[in-house]
C-alpha positions as CSV (number, residue, x, y, z in Angstrom):
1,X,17.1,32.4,3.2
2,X,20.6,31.9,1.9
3,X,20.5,28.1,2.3
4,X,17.6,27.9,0.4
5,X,18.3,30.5,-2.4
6,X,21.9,27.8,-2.5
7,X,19.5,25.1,-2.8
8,X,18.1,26.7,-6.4
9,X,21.3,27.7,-7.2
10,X,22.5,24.2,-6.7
11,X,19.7,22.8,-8.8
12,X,20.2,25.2,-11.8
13,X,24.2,25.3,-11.8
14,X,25.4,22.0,-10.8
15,X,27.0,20.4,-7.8
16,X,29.9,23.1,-8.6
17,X,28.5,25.9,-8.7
18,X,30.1,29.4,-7.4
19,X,29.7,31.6,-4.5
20,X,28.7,33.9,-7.7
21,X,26.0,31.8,-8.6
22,X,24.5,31.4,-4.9
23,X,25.1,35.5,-4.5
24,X,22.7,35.9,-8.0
25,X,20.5,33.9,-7.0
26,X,20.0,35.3,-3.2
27,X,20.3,38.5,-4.6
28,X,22.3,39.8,-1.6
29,X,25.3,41.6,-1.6
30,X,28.8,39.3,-1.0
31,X,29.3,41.6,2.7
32,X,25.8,39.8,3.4
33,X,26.6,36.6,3.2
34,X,29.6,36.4,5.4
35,X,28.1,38.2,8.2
36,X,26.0,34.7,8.5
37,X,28.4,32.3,7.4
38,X,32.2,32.3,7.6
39,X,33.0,31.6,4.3
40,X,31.6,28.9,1.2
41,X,32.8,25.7,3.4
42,X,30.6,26.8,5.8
43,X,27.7,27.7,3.8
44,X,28.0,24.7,1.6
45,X,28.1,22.4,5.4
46,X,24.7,24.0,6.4
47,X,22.9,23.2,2.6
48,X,24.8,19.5,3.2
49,X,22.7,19.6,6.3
50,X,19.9,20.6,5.0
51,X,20.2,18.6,2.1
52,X,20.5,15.3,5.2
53,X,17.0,16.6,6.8
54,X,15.4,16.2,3.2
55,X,16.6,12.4,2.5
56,X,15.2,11.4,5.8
57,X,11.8,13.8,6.0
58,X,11.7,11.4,2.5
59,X,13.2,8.3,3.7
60,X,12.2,7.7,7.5
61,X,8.3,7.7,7.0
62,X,8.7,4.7,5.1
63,X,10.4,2.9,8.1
64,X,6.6,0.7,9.1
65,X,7.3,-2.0,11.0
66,X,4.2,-3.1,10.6
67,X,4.4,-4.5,7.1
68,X,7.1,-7.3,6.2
69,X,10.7,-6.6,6.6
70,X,11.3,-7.2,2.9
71,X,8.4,-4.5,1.7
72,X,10.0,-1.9,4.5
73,X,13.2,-1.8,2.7
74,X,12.0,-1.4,-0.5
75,X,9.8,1.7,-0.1
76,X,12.2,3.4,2.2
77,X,14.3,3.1,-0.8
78,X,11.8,4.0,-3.2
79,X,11.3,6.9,-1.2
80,X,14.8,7.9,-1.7
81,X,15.4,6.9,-5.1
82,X,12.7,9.2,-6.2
83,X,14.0,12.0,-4.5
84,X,17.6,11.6,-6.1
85,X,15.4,11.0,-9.8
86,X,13.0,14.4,-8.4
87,X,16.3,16.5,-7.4
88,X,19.7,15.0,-8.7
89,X,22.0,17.8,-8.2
90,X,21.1,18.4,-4.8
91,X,21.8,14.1,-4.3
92,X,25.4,15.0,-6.5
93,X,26.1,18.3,-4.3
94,X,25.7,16.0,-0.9
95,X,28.0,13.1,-2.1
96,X,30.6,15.7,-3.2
97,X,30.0,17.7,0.3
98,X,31.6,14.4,1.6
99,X,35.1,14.3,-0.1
100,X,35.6,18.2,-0.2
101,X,39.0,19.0,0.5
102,X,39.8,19.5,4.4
103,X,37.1,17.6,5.4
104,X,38.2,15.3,8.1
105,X,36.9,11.4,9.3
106,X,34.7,12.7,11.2
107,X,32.9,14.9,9.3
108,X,32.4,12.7,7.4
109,X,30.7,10.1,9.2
110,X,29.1,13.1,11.6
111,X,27.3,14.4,8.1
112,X,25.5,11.2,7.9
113,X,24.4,10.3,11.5
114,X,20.8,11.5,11.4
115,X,20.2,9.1,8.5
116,X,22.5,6.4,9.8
117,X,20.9,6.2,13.3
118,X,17.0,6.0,12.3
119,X,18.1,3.0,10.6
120,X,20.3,1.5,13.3
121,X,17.4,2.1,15.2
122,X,14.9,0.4,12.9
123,X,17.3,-2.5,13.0
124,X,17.9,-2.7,15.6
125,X,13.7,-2.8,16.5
126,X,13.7,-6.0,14.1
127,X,16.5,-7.4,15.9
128,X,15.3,-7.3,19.0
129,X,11.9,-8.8,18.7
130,X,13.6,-11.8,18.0
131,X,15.8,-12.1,21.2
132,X,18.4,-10.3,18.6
133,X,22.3,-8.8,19.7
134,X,21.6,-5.2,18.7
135,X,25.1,-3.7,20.2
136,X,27.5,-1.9,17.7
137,X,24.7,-2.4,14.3
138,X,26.3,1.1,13.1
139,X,29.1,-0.2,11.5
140,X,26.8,-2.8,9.0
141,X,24.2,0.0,8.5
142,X,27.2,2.7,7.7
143,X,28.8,0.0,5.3
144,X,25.3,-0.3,4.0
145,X,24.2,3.1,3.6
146,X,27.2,4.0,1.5
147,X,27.3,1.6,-0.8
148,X,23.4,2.1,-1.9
149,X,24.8,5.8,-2.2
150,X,27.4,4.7,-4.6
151,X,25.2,2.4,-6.3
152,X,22.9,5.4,-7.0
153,X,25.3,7.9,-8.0
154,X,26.4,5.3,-10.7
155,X,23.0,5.1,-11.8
156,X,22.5,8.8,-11.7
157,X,25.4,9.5,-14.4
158,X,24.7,6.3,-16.2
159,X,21.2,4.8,-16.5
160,X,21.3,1.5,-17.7
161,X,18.5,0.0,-15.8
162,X,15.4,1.5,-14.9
163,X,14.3,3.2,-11.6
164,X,12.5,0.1,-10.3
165,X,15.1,-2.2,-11.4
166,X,17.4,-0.2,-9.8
167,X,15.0,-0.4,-6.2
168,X,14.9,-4.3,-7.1
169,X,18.6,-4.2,-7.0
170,X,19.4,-2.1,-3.8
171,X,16.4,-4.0,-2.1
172,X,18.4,-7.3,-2.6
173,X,21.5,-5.8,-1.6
174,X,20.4,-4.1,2.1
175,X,18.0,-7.5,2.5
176,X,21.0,-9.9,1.9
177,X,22.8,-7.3,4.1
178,X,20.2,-7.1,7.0
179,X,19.7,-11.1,6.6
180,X,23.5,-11.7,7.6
181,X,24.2,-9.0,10.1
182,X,20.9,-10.8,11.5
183,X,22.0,-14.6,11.0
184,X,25.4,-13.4,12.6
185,X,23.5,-12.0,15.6
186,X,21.6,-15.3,16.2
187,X,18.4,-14.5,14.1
188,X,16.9,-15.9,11.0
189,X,14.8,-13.5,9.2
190,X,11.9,-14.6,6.9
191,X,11.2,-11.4,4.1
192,X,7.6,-12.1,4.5
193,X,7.5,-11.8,8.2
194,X,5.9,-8.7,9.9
195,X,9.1,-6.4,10.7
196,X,8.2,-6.6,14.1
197,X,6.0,-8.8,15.3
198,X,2.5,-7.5,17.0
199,X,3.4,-9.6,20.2
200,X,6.7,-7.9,21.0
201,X,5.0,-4.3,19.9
202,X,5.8,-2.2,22.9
């Protein structure tokens, strides 16, 4: 209940919004809150979490290797584009969750392991239809990850381009990104080839 009445409160405040504001909007009393949660660091963690789960519920359906590996990128990143366009201050409140003061390294990189490791692992899939190396693909699909979250946030507070051009854009970037990290493992991936082939299905 109080992570999702922080949810609303996030989306009608801003990113910085107040214990006050989450309180108002729960209507609970301040003593109710902390029997559940230490104090705002570790409320706001839990929404970050929560916040995670809804980028991949949005983001991992779209993860069919049965279509080619160019179109598979693309509409897992519509599918999260849209959901930053749908819910922006929830997208801002996450990024910020990341640099909040005290957090350490690993935090960090812990926050965004669900995400991080369906894609490794759909990588990894692609890879190793093809007689692929698939050891140690985190780092590549960390690097990767992050820097289509920057690229979004800039569009977010600036909108330049479009929404699709802005797909068009990313789906060049983590293509030319899966394409190397595949050419370096020994692979040469063709966008218009099946993500994984039906005779290595299984």
């Amino acid at each position: 209940q109080l992570v999702d009445a922080t949810l609303r409160a996030i989306e009608k405040h801003g990113p910085d919004l107040s214990i006050d504001d989450v309180l108002k909007t729960a209507r609970v009393p301040r003593p109710k809150l902390y029997r559940f949660f230490d104090d705002k660091e570790t409320l706001f963690a839990a929404v970050a979490e929560r916040v995670q789960e809804m980028v991949i519920e949005r983001v991992v359906p779209h993860f069919n290797l049965a279509g080619s590996a160019l179109e598979l990128i693309r509409t897992a990143l519509t599918g999260y584009v849209d959901l930053v366009d749908e819910r922006p201050n929830l997208f801002r409140f996450l990024v910020g969750s990341h640099f909040r003061d005290g957090r350490s390294a690993k935090e960090l990189i812990d926050s965004g392991r669900p995400l991080s490791d369906a894609t490794v692992e759909v990588w990894a899939a692609v890879l190793a239809a093809r007689d692929g190396d698939t050891s140690n693909l985190e780092y590549a699909v960390d690097a990767a990850l992050g820097a289509v979250a920057l690229g979004v946030l800039r569009w977010l507070n600036d909108r330049t381009i479009s929404k699709c051009a802005l797909v068009d854009q990313l789906t060049s970037f983590v293509w030319g990104a899966l394409s190397a990290t595949a050419a370096e493992r020994g692979v040469v991936l063709n966008p218009d080839e099946t993500a994984l082939p039906l005779d290595s299905a299984g």
